[in-house]
C-alpha positions as CSV (number, residue, x, y, z in Angstrom):
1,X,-179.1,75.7,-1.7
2,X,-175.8,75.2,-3.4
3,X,-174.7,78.5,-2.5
4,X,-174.9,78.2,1.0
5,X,-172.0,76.3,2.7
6,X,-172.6,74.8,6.2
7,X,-169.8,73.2,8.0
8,X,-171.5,72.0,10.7
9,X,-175.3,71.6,12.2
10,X,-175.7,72.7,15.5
11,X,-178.3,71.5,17.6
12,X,-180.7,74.9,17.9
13,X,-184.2,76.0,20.5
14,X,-186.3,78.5,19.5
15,X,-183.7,80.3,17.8
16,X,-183.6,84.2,17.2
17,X,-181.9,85.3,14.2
18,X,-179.9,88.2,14.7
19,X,-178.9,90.2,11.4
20,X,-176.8,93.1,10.3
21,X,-175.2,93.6,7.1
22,X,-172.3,96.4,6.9
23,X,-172.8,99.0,3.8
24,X,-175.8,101.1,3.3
25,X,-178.0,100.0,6.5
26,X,-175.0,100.4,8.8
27,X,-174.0,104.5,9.0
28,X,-171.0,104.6,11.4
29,X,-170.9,100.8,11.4
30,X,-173.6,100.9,14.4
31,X,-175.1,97.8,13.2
32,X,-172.0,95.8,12.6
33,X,-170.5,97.0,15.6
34,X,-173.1,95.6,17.4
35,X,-173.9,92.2,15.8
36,X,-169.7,91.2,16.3
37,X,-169.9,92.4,19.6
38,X,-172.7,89.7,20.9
39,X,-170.9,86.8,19.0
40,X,-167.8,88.1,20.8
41,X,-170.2,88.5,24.1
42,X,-171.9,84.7,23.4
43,X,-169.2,83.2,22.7
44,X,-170.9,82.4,18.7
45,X,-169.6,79.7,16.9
46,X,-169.3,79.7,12.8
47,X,-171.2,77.1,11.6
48,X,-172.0,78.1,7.6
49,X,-172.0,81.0,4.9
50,X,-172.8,82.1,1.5
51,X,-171.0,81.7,-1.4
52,X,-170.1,85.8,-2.4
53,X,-169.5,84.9,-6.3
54,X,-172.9,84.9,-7.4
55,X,-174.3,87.7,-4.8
56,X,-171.3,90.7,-5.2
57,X,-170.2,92.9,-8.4
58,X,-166.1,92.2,-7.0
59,X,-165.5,95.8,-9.0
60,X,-167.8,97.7,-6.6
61,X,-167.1,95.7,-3.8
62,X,-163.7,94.7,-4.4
63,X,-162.0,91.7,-1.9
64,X,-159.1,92.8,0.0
65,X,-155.4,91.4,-0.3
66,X,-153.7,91.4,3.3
67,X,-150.5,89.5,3.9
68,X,-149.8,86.9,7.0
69,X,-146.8,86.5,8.3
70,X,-145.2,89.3,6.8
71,X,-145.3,87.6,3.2
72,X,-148.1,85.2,2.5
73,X,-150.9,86.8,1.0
74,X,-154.0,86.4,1.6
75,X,-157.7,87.7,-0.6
76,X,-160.8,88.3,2.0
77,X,-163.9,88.2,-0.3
78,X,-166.9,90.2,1.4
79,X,-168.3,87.3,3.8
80,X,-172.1,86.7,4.6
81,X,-171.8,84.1,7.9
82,X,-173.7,82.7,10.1
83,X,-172.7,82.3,13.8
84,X,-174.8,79.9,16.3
85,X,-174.4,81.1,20.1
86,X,-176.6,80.1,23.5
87,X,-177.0,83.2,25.1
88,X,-176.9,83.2,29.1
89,X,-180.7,83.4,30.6
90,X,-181.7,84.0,27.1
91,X,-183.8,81.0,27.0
92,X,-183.2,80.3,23.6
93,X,-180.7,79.9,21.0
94,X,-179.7,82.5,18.6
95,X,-178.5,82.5,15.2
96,X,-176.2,86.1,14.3
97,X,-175.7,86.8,10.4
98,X,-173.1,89.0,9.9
99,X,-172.5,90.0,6.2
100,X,-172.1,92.9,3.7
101,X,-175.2,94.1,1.5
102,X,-174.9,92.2,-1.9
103,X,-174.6,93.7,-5.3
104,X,-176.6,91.1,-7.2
105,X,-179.6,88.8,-7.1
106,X,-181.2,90.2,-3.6
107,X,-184.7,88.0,-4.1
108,X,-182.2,84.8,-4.3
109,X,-179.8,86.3,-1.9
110,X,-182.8,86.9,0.4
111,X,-184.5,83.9,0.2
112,X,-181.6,81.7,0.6
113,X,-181.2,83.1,4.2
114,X,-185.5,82.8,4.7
115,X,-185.2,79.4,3.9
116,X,-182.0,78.6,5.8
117,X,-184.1,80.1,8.7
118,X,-186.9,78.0,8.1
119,X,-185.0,75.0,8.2
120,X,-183.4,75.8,11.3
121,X,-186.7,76.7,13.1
122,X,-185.7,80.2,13.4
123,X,-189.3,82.0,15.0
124,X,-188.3,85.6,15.1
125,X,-185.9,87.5,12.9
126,X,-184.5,90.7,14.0
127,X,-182.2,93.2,11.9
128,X,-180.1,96.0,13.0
129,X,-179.7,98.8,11.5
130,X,-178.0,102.6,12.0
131,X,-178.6,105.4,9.9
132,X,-177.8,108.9,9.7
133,X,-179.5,111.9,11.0
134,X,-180.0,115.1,13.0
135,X,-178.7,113.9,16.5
136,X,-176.2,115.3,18.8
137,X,-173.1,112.9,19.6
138,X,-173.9,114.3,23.3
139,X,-177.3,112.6,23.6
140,X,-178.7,109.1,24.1
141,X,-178.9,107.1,20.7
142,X,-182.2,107.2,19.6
143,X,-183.4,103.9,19.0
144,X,-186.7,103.1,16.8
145,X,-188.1,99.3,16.5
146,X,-191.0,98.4,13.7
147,X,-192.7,95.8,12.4
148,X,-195.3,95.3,10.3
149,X,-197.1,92.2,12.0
150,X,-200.0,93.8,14.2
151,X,-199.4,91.2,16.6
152,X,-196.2,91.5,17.0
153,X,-196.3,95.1,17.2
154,X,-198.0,95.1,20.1
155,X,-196.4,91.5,21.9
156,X,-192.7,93.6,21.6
157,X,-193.9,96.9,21.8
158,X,-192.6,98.3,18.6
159,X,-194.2,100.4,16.1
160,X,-195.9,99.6,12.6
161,X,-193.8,100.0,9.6
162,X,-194.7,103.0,7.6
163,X,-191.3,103.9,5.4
164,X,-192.0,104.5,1.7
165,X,-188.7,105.0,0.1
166,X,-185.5,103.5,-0.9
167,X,-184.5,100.4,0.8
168,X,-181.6,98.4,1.3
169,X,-181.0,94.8,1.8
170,X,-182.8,95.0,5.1
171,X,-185.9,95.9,3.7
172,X,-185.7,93.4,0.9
173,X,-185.7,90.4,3.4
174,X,-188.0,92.0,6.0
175,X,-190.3,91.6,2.9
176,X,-189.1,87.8,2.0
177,X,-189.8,87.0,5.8
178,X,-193.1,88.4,6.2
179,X,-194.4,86.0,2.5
180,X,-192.8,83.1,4.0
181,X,-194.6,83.8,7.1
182,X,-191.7,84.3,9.6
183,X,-192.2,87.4,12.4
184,X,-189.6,90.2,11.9
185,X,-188.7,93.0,13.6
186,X,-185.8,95.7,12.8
187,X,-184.4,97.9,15.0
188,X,-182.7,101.3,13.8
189,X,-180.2,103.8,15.4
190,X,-179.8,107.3,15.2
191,X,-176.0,108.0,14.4
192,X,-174.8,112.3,13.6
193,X,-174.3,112.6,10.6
194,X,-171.9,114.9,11.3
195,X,-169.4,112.2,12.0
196,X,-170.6,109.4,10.0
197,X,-167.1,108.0,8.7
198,X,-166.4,107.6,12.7
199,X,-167.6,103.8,14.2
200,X,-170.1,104.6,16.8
201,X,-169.7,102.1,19.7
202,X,-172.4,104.6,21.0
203,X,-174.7,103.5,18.0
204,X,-174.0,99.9,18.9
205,X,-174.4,99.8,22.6
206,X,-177.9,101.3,22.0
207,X,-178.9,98.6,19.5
208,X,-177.7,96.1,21.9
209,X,-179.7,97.6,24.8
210,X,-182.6,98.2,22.7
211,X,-182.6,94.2,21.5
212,X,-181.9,93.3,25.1
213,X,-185.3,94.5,25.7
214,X,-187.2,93.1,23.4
215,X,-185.7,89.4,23.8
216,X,-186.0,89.8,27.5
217,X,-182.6,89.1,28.0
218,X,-179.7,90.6,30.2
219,X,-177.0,91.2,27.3
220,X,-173.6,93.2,29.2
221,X,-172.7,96.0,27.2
222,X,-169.7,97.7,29.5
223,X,-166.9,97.4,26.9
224,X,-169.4,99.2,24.4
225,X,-170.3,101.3,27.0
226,X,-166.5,102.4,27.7
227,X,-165.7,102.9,24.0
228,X,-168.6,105.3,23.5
229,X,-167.8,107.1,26.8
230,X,-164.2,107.4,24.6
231,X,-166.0,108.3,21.4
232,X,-167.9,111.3,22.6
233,X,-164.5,112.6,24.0
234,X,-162.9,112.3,21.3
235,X,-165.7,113.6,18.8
236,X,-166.3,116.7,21.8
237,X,-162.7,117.7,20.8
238,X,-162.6,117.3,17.4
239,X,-165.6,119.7,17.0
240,X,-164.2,122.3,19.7
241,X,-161.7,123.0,17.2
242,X,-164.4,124.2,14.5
243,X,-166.6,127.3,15.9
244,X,-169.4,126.2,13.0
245,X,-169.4,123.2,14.2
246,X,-169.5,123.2,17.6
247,X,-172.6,125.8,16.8
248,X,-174.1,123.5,15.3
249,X,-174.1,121.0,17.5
250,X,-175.0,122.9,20.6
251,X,-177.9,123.7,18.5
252,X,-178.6,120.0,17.9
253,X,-178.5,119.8,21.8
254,X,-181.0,122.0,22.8
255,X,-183.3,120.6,20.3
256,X,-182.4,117.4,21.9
257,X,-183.0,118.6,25.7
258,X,-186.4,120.2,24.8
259,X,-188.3,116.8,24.1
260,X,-188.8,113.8,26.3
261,X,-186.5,111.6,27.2
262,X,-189.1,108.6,26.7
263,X,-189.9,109.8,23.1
264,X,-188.3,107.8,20.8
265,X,-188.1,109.4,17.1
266,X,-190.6,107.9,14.9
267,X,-189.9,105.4,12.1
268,X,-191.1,108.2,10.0
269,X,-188.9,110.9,11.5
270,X,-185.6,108.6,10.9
271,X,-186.6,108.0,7.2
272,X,-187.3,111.3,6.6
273,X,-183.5,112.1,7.6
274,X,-182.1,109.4,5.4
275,X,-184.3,110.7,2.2
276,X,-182.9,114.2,2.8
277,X,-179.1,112.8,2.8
278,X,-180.1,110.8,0.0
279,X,-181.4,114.2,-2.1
280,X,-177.8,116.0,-1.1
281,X,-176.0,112.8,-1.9
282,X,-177.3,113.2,-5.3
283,X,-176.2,116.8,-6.0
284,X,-173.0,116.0,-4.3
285,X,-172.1,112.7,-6.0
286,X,-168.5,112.8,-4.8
287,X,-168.8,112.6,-1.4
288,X,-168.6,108.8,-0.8
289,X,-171.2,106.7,0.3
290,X,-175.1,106.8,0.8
291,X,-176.7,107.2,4.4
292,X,-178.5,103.3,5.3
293,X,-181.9,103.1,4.3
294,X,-184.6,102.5,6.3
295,X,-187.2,99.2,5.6
C-alpha cells in the first residue's frame, strides 16, 4: 500500500470507521460538515492519508495556492485522511476518513481504504452522505439509513438498499466492503435544493444525530445545533425577498406538515430526487455541479 502514508499506529478497539468525502455525495457540504465536526468534538488525531497523485485529475480538481504569513505560499492538494479519536461512552474506538471524491482509479482508491480497514480491525463502516431534494429549509432533515446486509438491517434498524442509478464514490466502496466481507451502513440527508451552494449545519447536525443512534452513543451536537438555528434565519430571509420563492417553499411546507413526523423518506424516494436533478443538470450543463448520488 505504497500510496497510503501512515505516520503513526494508534492502538484501536472495535473501531467504527466513519466516512464522508466532500464533492458529489456531499450537497450543501452536509456530510463534510458533519464528519470535521466529530473529530473537532472527539478530539481526532491524524494518524495517515493517501497519496492524491495517482487518485485525482489536478485539472478538474485543481490544488489551491494560499499564502502564510502574508507571503509564503503555500499548494493544498485535495487530502484523503484518516483521523483516530476515542469517543466518550462510545465504547469503542473510531476511525473518521475525511476526503474529496477521486477522479481516478476508484476500485484501487477503494480498496486501499478496505484493506487499511481490515488491517486495523475496523467491524462496521459507516458513510455519510447529503443530497439534494424536495425539502423545506423549515423542517427536520430527513435522514435515511440502508444497508444491504439482512442482518444488519435489522441489528441497526436501517433499511435494505434498493438504489439503481448513478453512484459516487460512496457507492463504489459500500460495494468493495460488502466482497471483503466488512458490514456497512450509509446514512443520507435531505438538504433543499433550493439553497444547495449554502453549507447546511442543519444537514450535519441530523447526520450526527442520526449516527448517534445507531452507534448508541451520546455525540453533543449544540454548536451544530446553533448554526442551523442561524441558517434557517438567514435562508427565511433571503427567500422573503423573492414572492416565487417563498411560494414555493410554503408549498414544500405543507407537503412537509401533512405526513408523519416518524416517516422517514425512503431510500427510494431520495434517489429518485437526485436522478431528476441529474436529468435537469444535463439539459442545463452550466449550472455547476451535480447533486451527490445515492449508493
Amino acid at each position: 500500500m505504497a500510496e497510503l502514508h501512515v505516520s503513526r499506529r494508534p492502538t484501536v478497539e472495535r473501531p467504527v470507521l466513519i466516512a464522508a468525502f466532500r464533492g458529489w455525495n456531499d450537497g450543501g457540504q452536509g456530510a463534510s460538515l458533519a464528519a470535521g465536526y466529530l473529530a473537532k468534538a472527539w478530539d481526532a488525531r491524524r494518524f495517515a492519508e493517501i497519496d492524491p497523485e495517482g487518485f485525482f485529475d489536478f485539472q478538474a480538481t485543481r490544488p489551491h495556492v494560499r499564502l502564510e504569513e502574508g507571503f509564503t505560499r503555500r499548494i493544498d492538494w485535495p487530502e484523503t485522511v484518516f483521523f483516530h479519536a476515542r469517543p466518550h461512552r462510545l465504547g469503542r474506538d473510531a476511525v473518521l476518513l475525511l476526503g474529496v471524491e477521486p477522479n481516478l482509479r476508484w476500485r484501487t482508491f477503494s480498496g486501499l481504504i478496505v484493506d487499511f480497514a481490515k488491517d486495523l480491525g475496523v467491524e462496521l463502516v459507516v458513510t455519510l452522505g447529503a443530497l439534494l431534494a424536495d425539502v423545506p429549509h423549515t423542517r427536520p432533515t430527513p435522514v435515511t439509513g440502508s444497508a444491504t446486509d439482512p442482518d444488519l438491517i435489522e441489528r441497526l434498524g436501517l433499511q435494505a438498499s434498493r438504489y439503481e442509478g448513478p453512484t459516487g464514490i460512496v457507492g463504489v466502496l459500500h460495494d468493495a466492503c460488502k466482497r471483503d466481507g466488512i458490514a456497512s451502513a450509509s446514512l443520507w440527508a435531505a438538504v433543499p435544493h433550493y439553497v444547495s451552494l449554502a453549507p447546511s449545519p442543519k444537514a450535519a447536525a441530523a447526520l450526527c444525530e442520526r449516527l448517534a443512534t445507531l452507534l448508541g452513543a451520546e455525540i453533543d451536537t449544540g454548536e451544530l445545533d446553533e448554526a442551523a438555528d442561524a441558517y434557517v434565519r438567514q435562508v427565511s430571509e433571503a427567500i422573503a425577498a423573492d414572492e416565487e420563492t417563498a411560494s414555493y417553499v410554503e408549498d414544500l411546507e405543507r407537503r412537509a406538515d401533512e405526513i408523519d413526523e416518524s416517516e422517514i423518506p425512503s431510500g427510494e424516494s431520495l434517489a429518485a430526487e437526485l436522478s431528476r436533478f441529474l436529468r435537469e443538470r444535463e439539459e442545463r450543463p452550466d449550472e455547476g455541479p451535480p447533486a451527490p448520488a445515492g449508493q
